[in-house]
C-alpha positions in Angstrom: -9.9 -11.5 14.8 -6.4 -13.0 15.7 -3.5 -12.2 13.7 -2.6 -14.2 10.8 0.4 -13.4 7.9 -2.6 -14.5 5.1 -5.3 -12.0 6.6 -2.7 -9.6 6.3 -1.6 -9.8 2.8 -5.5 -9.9 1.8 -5.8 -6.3 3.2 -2.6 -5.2 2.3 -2.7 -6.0 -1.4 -5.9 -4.8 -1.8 -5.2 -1.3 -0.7 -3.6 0.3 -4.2 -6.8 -1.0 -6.3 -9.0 0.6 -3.4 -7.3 4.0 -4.1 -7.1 4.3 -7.6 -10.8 3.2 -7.6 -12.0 5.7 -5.1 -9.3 8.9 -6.1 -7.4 7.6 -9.3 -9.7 9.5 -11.3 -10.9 12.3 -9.6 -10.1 16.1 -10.3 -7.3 18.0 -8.0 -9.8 20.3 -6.3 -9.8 16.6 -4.2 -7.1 15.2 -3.9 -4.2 17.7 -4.4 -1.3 18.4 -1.9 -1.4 21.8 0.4 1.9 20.8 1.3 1.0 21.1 5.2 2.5 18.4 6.8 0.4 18.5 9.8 -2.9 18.0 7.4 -2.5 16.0 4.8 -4.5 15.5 1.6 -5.0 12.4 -0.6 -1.6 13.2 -2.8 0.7 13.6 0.7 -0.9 10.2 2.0 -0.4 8.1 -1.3 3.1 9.7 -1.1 3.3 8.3 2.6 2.5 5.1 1.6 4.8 4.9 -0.9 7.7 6.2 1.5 6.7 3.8 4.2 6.1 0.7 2.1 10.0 1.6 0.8 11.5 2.8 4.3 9.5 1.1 6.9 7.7 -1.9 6.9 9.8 -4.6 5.1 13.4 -2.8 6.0 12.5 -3.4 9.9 11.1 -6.9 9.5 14.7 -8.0 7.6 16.3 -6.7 10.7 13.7 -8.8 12.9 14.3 -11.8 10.6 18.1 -11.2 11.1 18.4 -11.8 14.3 21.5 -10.1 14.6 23.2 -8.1 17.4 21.7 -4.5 16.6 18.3 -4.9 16.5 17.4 -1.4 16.4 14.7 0.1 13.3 16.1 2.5 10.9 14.8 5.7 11.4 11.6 6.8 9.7 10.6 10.1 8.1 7.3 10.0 8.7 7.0 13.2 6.4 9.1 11.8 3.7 6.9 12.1 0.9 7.1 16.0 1.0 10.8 16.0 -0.2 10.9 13.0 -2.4 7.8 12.8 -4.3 6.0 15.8 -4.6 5.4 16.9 -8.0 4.8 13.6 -9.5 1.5 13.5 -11.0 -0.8 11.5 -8.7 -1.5 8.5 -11.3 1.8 7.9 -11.1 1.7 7.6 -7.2 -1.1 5.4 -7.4 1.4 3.0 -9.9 4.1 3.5 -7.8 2.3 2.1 -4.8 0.9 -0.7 -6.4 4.8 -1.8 -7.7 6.1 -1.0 -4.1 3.5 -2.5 -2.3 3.8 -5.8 -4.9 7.2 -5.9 -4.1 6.7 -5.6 -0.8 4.0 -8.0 -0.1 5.9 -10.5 -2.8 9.0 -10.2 -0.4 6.6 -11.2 2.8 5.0 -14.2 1.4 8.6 -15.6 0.2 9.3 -15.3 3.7 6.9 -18.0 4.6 6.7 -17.3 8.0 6.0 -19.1 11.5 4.7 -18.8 14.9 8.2 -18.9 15.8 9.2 -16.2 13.6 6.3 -13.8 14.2 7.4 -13.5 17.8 11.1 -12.5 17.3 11.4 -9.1 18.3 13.4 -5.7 16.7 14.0 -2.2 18.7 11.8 0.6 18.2 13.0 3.8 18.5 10.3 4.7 20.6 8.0 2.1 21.7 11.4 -0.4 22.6 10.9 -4.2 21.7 8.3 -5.0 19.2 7.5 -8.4 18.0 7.4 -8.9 13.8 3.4 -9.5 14.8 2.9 -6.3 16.1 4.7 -4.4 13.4 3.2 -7.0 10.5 -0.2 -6.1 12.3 0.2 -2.2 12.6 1.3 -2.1 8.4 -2.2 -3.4 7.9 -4.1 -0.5 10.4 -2.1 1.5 9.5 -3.1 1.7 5.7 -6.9 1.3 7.1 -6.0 4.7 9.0 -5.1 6.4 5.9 -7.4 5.5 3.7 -9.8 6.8 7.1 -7.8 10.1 6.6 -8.4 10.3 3.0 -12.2 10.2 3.2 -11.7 12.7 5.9 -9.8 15.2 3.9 -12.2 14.8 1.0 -15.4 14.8 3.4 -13.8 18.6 4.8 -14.5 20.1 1.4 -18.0 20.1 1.8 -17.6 21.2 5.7 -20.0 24.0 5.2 -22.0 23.2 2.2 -23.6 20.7 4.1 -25.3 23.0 6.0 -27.4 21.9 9.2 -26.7 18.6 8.5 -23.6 18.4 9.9 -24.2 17.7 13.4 -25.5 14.1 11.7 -22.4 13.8 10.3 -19.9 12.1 12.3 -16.7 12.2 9.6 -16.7 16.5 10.0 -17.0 16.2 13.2 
């Protein structure tokens, strides 16, 4: 499938309604926080998305769009979430992320993009030039990554109550 801005916004709107269908309503014994940043639960990565929709994704394509001198990203805390949000209850994250990511995504299609425009190219801190494709086209796997994670998390609760059948099942292992 090649890139394309409309693709995009399909997948990325329809992540919030995903996760408050699948976890909006289940019990904390599922979703809560451990507040391990190396292993995240289904609170810390609604919290991430949050944080990056705010911090990451929109601020780096202005500075694409821009085209000015200093091309260079803002940094990213990629464990940002653990400071700012932690405590809220997690049907408010799920609101939250739904505003942000409106906002967001309401911000892109203004934007009315083209060819030309998908190929300029902003500095990241690590990988060095990256086209407004590529970062457009990483938001959108990169949600699909975390919402992997999520199922994940929730699938390691029942690691050992599965028994034998857990060499079948490819998500524990």
């Amino acid at each position: 499938m090649e890139f394309a801005v409309e693709r995009s916004v399909e997948m990325l709107s329809s992540t919030p309604g995903t996760l408050r269908a699948w976890i909006g309503g289940l019990s904390d014994e599922w979703t809560a926080s451990a507040g391990n940043r190396d292993n995240w639960e289904p609170y810390d990565i609604v919290g991430h998305l949050i944080h990056a929709d705010e911090t990451d994704w929109i601020p780096r394509a202005r500075v694409i769009l821009a085209k000015g001198e200093d091309r260079r990203f803002p940094p990213f805390d990629r464990y940002g979430q653990f400071e700012r949000l932690q405590g809220t209850p997690l049907a408010e994250l799920l609101d939250e992320f739904a505003a942000v990511r409106k906002q967001c995504l309401d911000e892109l299609i203004g934007w009315n993009l083209t060819p030309e425009q998908l190929e300029l190219c902003g500095i990241h801190p690590e990988f060095g030039e990256v086209s407004l494709e590529q970062l457009l086209s990483t938001w959108v796997v990169h949600d699909l990554t975390h919402i992997r994670q999520i199922a994940t998390a929730m699938a390691r609760r029942y690691e050992r109550a599965v028994g034998p059948w857990n060499a079948y099942l490819s998500i524990l292992n």
